[in-house]
C-alpha positions as CSV (number, residue, x, y, z in Angstrom):
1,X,-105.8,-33.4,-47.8
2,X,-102.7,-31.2,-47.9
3,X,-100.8,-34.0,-49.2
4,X,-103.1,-34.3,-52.1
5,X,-103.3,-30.3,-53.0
6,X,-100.0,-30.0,-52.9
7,X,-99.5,-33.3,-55.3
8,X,-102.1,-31.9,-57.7
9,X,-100.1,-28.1,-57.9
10,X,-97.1,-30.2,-58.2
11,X,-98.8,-32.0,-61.5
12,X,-100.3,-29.0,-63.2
13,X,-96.9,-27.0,-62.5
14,X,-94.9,-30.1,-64.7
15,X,-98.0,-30.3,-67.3
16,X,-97.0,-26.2,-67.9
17,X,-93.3,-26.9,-67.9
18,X,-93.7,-29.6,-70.2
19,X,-96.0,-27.9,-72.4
20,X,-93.6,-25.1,-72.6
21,X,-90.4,-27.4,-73.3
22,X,-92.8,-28.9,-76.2
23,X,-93.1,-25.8,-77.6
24,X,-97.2,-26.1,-77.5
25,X,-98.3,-22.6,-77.1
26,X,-102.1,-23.3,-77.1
27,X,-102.0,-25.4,-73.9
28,X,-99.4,-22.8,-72.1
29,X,-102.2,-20.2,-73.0
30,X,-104.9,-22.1,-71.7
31,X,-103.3,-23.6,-68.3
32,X,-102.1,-19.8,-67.9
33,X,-105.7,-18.7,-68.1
34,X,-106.7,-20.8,-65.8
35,X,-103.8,-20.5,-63.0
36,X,-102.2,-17.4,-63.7
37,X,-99.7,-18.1,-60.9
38,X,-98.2,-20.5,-63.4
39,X,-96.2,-18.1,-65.4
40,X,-93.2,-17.8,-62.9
41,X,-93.3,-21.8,-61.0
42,X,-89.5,-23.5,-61.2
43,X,-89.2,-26.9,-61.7
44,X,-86.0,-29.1,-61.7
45,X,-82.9,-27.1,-61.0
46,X,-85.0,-24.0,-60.9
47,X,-86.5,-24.2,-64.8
48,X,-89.3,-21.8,-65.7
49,X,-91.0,-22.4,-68.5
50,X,-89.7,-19.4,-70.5
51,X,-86.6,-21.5,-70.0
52,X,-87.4,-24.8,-71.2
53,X,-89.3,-22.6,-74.5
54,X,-85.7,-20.6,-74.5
55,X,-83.5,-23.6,-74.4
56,X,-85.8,-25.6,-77.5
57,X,-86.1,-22.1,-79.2
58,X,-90.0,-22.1,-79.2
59,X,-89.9,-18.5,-80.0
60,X,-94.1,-18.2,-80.4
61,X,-94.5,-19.9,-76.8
62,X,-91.7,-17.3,-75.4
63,X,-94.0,-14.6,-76.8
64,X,-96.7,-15.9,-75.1
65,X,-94.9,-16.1,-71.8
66,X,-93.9,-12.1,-72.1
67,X,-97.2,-11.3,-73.1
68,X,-98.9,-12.4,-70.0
69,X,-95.4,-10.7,-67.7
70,X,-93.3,-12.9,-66.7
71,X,-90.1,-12.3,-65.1
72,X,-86.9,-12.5,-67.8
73,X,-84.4,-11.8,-64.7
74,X,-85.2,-15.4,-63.2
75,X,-82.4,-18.0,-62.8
76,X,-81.7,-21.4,-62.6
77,X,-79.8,-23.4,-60.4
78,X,-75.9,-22.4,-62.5
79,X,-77.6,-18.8,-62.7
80,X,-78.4,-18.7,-66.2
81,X,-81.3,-16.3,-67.6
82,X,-83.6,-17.5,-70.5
83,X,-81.4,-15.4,-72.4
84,X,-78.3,-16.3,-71.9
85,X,-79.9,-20.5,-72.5
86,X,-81.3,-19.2,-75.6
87,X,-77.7,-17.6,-77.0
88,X,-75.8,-21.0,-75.6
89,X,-78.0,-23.2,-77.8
90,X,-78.1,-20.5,-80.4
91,X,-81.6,-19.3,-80.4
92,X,-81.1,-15.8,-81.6
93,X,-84.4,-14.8,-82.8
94,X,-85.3,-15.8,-79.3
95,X,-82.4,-14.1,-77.8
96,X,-83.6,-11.0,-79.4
97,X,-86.9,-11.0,-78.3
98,X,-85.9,-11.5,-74.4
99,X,-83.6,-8.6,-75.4
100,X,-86.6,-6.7,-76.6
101,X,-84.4,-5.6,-80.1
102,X,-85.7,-5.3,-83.9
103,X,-83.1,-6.7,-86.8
104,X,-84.4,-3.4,-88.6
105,X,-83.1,-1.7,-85.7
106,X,-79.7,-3.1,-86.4
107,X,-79.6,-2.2,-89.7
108,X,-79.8,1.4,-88.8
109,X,-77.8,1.2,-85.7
110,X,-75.3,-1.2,-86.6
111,X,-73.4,-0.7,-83.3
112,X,-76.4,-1.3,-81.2
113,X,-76.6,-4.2,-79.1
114,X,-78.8,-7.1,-80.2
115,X,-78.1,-8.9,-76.7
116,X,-78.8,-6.0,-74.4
117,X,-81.2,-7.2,-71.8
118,X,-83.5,-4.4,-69.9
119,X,-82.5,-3.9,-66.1
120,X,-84.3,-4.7,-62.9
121,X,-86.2,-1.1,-62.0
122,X,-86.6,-0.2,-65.9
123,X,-89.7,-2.1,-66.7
124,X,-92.4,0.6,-67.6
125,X,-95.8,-1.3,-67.1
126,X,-97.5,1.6,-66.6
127,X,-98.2,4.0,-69.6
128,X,-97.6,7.4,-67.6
129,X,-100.1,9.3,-69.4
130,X,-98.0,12.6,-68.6
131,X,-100.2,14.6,-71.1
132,X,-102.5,14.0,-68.7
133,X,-101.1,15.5,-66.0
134,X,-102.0,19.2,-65.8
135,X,-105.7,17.6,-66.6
136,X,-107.5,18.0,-62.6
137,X,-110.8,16.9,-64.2
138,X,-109.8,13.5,-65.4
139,X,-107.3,12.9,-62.5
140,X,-110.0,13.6,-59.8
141,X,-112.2,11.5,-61.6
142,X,-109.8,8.5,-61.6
143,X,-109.3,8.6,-58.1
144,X,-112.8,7.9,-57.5
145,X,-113.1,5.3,-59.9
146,X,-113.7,1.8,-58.5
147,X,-110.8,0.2,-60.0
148,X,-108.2,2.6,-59.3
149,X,-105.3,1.1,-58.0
150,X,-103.5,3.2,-55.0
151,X,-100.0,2.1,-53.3
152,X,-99.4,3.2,-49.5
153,X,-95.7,4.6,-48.6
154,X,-94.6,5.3,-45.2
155,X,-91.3,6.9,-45.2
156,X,-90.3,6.2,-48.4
157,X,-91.2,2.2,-47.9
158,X,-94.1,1.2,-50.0
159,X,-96.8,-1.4,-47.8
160,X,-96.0,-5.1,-49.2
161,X,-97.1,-8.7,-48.7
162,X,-94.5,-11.5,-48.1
163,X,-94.9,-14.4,-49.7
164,X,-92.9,-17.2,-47.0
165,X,-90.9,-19.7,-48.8
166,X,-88.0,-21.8,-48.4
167,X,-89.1,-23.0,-44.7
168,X,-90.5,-20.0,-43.6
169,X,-87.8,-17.8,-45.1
170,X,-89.1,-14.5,-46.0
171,X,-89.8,-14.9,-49.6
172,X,-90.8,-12.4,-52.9
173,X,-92.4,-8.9,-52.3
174,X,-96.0,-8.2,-53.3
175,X,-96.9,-4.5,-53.8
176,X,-100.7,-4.2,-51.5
177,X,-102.8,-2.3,-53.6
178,X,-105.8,-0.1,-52.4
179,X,-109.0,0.8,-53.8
180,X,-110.8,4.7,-53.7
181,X,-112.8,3.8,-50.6
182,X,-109.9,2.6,-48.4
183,X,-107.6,5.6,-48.6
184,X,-110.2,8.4,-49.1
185,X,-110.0,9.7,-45.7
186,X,-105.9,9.8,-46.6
187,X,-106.9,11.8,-49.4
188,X,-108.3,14.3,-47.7
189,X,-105.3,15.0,-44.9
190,X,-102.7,18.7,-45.9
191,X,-100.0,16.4,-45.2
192,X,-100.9,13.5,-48.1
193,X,-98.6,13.6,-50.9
194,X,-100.5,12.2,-54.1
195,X,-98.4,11.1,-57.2
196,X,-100.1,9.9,-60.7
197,X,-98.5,6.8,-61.9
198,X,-99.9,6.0,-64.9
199,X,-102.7,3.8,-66.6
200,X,-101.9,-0.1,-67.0
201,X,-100.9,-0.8,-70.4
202,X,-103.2,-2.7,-72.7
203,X,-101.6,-6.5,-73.6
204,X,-103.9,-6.9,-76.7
205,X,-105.5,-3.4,-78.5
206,X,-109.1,-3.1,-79.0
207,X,-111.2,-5.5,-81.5
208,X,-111.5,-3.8,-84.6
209,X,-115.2,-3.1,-83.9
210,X,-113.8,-0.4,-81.4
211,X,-111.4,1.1,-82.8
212,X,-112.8,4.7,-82.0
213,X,-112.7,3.8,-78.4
214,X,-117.0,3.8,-78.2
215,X,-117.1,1.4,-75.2
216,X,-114.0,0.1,-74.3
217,X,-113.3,1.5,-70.5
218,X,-110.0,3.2,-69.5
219,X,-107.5,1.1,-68.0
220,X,-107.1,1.3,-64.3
221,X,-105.0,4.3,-63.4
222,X,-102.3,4.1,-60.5
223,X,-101.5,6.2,-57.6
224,X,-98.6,6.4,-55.2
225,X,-100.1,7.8,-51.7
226,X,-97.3,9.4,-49.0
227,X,-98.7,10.0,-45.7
228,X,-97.5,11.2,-42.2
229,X,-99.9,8.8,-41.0
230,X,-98.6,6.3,-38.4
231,X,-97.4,2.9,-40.1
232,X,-98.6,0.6,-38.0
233,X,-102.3,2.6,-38.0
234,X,-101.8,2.0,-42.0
235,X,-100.9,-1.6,-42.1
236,X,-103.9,-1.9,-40.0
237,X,-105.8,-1.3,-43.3
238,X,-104.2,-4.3,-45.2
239,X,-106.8,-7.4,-45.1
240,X,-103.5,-10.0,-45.2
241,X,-101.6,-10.7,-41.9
242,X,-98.1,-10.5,-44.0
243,X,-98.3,-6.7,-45.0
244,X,-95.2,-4.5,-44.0
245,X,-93.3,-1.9,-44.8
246,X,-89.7,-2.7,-46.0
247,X,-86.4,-1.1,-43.1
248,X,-83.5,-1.9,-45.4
249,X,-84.4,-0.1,-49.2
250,X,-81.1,-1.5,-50.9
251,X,-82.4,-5.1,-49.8
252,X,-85.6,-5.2,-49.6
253,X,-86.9,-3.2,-53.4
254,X,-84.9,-5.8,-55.1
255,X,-88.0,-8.8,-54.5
256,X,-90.2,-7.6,-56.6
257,X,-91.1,-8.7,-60.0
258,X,-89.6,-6.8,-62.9
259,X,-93.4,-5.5,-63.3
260,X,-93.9,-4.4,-59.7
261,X,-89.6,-2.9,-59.6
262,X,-90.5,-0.3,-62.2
263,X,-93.8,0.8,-60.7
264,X,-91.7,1.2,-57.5
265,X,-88.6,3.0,-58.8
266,X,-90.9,5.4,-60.7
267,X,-93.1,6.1,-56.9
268,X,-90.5,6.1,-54.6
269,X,-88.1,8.4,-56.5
270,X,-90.9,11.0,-57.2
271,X,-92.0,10.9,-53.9
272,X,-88.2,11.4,-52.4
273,X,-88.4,14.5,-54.5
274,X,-91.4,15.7,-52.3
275,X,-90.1,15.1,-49.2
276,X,-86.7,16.8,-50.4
277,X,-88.7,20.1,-51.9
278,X,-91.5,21.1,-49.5
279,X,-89.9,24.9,-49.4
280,X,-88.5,26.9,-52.5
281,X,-85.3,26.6,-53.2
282,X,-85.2,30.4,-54.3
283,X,-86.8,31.8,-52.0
284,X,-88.0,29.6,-49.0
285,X,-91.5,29.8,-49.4
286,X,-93.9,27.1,-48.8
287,X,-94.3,25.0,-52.8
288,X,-97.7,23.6,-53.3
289,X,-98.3,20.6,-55.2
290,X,-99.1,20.8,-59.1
291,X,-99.0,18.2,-62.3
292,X,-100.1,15.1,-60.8
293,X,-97.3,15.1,-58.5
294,X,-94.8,16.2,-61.0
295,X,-93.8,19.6,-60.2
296,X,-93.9,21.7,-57.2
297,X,-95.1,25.7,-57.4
298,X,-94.0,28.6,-54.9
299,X,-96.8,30.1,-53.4
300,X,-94.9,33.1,-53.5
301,X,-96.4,35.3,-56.4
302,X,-92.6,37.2,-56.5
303,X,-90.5,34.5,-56.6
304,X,-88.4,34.4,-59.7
305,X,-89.0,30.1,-59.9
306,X,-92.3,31.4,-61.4
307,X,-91.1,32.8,-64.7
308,X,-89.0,30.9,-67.1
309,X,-88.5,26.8,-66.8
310,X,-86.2,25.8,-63.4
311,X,-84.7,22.7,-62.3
312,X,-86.1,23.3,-59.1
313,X,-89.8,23.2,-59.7
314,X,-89.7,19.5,-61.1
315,X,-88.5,16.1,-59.9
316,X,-84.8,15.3,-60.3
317,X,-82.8,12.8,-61.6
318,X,-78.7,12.4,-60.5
319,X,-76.7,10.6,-63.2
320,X,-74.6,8.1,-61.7
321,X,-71.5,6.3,-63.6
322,X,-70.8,3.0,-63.1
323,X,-68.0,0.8,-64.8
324,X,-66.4,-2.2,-64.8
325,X,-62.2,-1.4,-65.5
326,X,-60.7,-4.2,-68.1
327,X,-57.0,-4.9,-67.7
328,X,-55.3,-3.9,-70.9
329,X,-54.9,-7.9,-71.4
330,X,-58.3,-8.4,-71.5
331,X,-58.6,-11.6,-68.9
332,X,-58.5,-9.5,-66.0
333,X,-61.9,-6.1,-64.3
334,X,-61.1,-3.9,-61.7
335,X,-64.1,-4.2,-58.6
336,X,-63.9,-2.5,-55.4
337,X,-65.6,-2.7,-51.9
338,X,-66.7,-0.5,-49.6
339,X,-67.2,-0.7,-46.0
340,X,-70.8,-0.8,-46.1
341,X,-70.7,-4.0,-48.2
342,X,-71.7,-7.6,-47.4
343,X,-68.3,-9.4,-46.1
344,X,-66.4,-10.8,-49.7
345,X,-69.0,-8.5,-52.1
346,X,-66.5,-6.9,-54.4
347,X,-68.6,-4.2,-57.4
348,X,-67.9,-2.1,-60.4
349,X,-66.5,1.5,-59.3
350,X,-69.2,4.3,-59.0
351,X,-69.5,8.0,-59.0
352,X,-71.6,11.3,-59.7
353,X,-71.2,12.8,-62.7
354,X,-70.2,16.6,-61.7
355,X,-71.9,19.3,-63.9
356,X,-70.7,20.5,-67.3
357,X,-68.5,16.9,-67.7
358,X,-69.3,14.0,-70.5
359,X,-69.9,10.2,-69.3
360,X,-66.5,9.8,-70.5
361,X,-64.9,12.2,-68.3
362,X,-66.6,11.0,-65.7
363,X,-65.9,7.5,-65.9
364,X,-62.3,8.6,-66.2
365,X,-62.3,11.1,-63.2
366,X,-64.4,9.0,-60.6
367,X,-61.7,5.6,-61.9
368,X,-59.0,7.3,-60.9
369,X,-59.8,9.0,-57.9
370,X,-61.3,5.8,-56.2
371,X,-58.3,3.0,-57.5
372,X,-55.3,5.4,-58.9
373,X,-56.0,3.8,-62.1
374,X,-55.9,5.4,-65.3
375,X,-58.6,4.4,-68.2
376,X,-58.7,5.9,-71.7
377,X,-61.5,4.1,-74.1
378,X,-65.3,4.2,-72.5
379,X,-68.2,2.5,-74.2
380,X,-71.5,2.8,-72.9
381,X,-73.5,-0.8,-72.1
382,X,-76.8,0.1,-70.5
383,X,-78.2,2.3,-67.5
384,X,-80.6,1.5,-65.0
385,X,-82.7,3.5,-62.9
386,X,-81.8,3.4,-59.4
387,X,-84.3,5.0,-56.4
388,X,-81.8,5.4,-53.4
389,X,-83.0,8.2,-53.6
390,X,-83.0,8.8,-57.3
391,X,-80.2,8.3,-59.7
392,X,-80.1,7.2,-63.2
393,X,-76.7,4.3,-63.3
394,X,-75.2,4.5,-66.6
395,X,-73.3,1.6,-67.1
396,X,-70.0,1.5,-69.0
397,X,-66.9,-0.6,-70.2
398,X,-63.7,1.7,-69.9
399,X,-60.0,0.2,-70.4
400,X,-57.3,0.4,-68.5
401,X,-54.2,2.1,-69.6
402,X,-52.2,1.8,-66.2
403,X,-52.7,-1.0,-63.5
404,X,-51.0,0.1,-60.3
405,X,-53.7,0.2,-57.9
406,X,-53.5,2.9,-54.9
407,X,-56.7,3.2,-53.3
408,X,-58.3,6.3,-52.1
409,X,-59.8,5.0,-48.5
410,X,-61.9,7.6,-48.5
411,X,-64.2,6.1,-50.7
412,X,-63.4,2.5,-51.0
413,X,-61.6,0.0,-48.5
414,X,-59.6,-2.4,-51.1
415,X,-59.9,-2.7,-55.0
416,X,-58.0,-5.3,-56.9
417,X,-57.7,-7.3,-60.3
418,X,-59.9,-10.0,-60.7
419,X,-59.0,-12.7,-63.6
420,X,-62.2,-13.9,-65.2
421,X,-62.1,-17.6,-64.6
422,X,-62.4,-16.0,-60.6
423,X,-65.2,-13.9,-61.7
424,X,-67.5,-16.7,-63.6
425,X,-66.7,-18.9,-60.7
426,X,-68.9,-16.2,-58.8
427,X,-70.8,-16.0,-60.8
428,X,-72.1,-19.2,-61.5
429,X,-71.2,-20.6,-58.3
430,X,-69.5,-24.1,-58.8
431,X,-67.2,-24.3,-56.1
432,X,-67.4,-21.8,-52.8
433,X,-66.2,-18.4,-54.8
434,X,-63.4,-16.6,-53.4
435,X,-65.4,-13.4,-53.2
436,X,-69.5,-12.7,-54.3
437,X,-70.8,-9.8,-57.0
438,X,-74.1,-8.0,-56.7
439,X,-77.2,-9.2,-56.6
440,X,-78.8,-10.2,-60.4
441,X,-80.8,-7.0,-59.9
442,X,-78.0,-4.4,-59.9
443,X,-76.5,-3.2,-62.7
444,X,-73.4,-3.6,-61.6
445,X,-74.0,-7.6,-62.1
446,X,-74.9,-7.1,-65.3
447,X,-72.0,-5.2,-66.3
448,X,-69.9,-8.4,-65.3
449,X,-71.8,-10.8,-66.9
450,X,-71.9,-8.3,-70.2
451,X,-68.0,-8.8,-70.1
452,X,-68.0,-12.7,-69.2
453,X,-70.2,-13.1,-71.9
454,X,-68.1,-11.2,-74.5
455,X,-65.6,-14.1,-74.9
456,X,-66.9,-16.9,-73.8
457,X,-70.2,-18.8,-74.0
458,X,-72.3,-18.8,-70.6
């Protein structure tokens, strides 16, 4: 009987792929409709079917696929995205549509990007509603409602399922989500910290017959729960067997779908803020929560935070620049490890940007300090939200105007030159590379394949 399941999941998965490769948007809407779990299934050399619609540039059947969510940071088996199939074969109204960009856009930002892909951690798929946020009457009433969806942290870890794949190697990450009546006790606990998310965003607008909103119900609204409560007491609360809360943050956050990655990079970097801000900075008192989780109030009534707008009293962000050093003959980037890195991982050079200094300055400073090289032109690629505990990675391009290396050990172990016929071998993985880059998910990968994709086709 399993033989024959797994046979007739085999055949539907290849009647979607095919469908998609076709270019037959109807049937990819209506097997997707019927097995949602469709919209992300590989077939040969790890082909999805926004692949396959990418590669024939099918451009109404990779709308489709958006539409209904699925993930544009997949691979295949040379580590290609649907994007960079679509600009090979030369698809580039498809390309810009996996790039989210407008053609009227460039027209009024000629230097803009048409290729620039959104990063792993920056999908909103919430709409945050922060008008909505000083509001206590409408935000009690969601948390009672039925469908509100509510997400369990212990310690900064969010609860998750495991999917087990690959031979009972720990596969993807599923965000558990809660209903009112299974965390209301946790509601009700001093020590609970509750955040406001945001309300699911709508994939098609009301018919035209509600158009003033007369009986069409609210989305589901989204909460983030922190709670001192013991973990294993909370995954007791989970109905699947798999649920657990991730140990290693930098590993484990990057398994979820671009969908789930934002939701979680919005929660856990709010919530870091709480844990962080529990007394006033001014003048030590005990803060109370306020705003939906989004801003935290001395409860002392002379305490200057009160007056005037402060830093202090609301979440915070640290900007974080990150760049990948060109050689002045343009064949060869600067990357640099760190202890703490995977044996052979080489990255893009990182560092804080201090107050009062420019990106540029930064990227400048932080180069020089880490590798003794000197950089002069900087142009800004993309930044990615990041919640270790909570920076924003701006992501740049600098040149190099020296190439003497002399590392400060301090902060890295070893940088060096790389050629880029090294680098695409890494990336692409023919042959055993002499050294591995980050993960897909990081910025800093996307920084190297942004400058491997500059000259060459992928």
């Amino acid at each position: 009987m399993t033989s024959l399941q797994l046979s007739a999941k085999e055949e539907m998965v290849e009647k979607f792929l095919d469908a998609a490769a076709r270019g037959d948007v109807s049937q990819v809407s209506t097997l997707l409709s019927l097995v949602p779990s469709l919209i992300n299934q590989a077939g040969y050399s790890g082909w999805t079917a926004l692949m396959l619609a990418a590669r024939n540039g099918h451009y109404h059947v990779v709308e489709a696929l958006l539409s209904h969510g699925c993930d544009k940071f997949s691979v295949n088996g040379s580590s290609q995205t649907a994007s960079d199939i679509a600009k090979f074969w030369g698809h580039r109204h498809v390309s810009n549509l996996l790039g989210r960009t407008d053609d009227g856009c460039q027209r009024v930002l000629p230097g803009s990007d048409l290729d620039q892909q959104e990063s792993y951690f920056s999908r909103e798929t919430l709409d945050r509603l922060s008008g909505k946020r000083t509001d206590r009457v409408w935000l009690e009433e969601r948390q009672s409602d039925p469908d509100t969806v509510y997400l369990l942290f212990s310690n900064l870890s969010p609860m998750v399922s495991c999917s087990q794949e690959d031979d009972g190697a720990g596969g993807d990450s599923k965000l558990c989500r809660f209903r009112y009546e299974a965390v209301k006790d946790l509601l009700q606990k001093p020590a609970t910290v509750l955040i406001f998310l945001g309300v699911e965003r709508r994939r098609k607008p009301p018919s035209s017959s509600s158009q003033t909103g007369e009986g069409v119900p609210e989305p589901p609204a989204w909460f983030a729960i922190s709670t001192d409560e013991d973990a294993a007491e909370l995954l007791k609360r989970c109905r699947e067997k798999s649920c657990s809360f991730p140990k290693t943050p930098n590993r484990d956050l990057l398994k979820f779908t671009e969908e789930e990655a934002g939701v979680v990079a919005q929660a856990r970097s709010v919530l870091a803020w709480h844990g962080r801000y529990s007394f006033c900075p001014t003048c030590g008192s005990s803060t109370r929560l306020e705003e939906g989780g989004y801003k935290r109030s001395c409860v002392n009534s002379n305490c200057r935070s009160l007056k005037g707008v402060h830093n202090t009293c609301y979440p915070r962000v640290d900007p974080v620049v990150i760049m990948l050093v060109i050689h002045p003959d343009g064949n060869q980037c600067l990357l640099g490890r760190k202890k703490i890195f995977p044996a052979g991982m080489f990255s893009c050079l990182a560092g804080f940007i201090e107050p009062g200094e420019t990106i540029e300055e930064a990227v400048r400073r932080e180069v020089e300090e880490e590798s003794g090289v000197k950089v002069g032109p900087v142009q800004y690629v993309s930044c990615q939200p990041w919640p270790m505990p909570s920076n924003l990675m701006i992501g740049c391009l600098t040149v190099a105007i020296t190439t003497d290396i002399k590392v400060d050990e301090n902060e890295i172990e070893e940088a060096r030159w790389f050629p880029r016929q090294q680098v695409t071998d890494s990336l692409f993985r023919g042959a055993p590379p002499a050294f591995t880059v980050p993960p897909r998910q990081t910025i800093a990968h996307q920084l190297i394949r942004h400058w491997i994709g500059m000259n060459s086709n992928l």
